[in-house]
C-alpha positions as MATLAB code, in Angstrom:
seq = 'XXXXXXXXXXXXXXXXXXXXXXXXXXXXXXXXXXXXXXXXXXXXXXXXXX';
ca = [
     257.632 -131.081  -78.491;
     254.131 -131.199  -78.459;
     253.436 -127.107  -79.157;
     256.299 -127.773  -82.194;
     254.205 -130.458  -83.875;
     250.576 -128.871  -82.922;
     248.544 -128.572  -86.113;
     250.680 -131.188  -88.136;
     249.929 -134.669  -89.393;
     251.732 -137.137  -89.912;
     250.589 -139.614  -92.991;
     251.885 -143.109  -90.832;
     253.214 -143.989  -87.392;
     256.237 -144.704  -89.204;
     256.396 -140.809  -89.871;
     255.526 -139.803  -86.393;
     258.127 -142.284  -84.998;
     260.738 -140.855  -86.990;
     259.832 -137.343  -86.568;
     259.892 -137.680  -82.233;
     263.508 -139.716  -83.044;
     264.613 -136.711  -85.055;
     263.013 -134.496  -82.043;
     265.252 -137.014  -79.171;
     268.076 -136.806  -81.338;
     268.235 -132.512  -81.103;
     267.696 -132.921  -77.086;
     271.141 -132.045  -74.953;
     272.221 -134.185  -71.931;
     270.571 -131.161  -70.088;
     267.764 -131.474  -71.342;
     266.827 -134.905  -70.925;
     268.134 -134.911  -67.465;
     265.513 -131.636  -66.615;
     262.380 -134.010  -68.253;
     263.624 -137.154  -66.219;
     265.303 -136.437  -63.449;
     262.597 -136.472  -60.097;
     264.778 -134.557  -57.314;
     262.057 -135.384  -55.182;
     263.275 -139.062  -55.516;
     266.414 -138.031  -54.513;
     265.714 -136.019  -51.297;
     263.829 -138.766  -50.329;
     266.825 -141.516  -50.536;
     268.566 -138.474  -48.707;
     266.526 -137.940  -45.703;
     266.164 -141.928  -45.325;
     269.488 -142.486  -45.190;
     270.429 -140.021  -42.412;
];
């Protein structure tokens, strides 16, 4: 998001919020899951657990 947006101003933080909430809105289950997901986490809970 932040190369889309380089250069550009926004006039409030009402017009920045709106603009990443615009941004969040275009983002696929995928997607989200790819910027949150930590599979190191996971293998973690894995290896602890056997």
């Amino acid at each position: 998001m932040k190369q889309l947006w380089k250069g550009e101003n926004f006039a409030s933080l009402d017009a920045l919020r709106q603009r990443v909430n615009q941004e969040l809105q275009q983002l696929t289950t995928k997607q989200v899951q790819s910027l949150t997901s930590f599979n190191f986490i996971f293998d973690a809970l894995l290896q602890a657990a056997f």
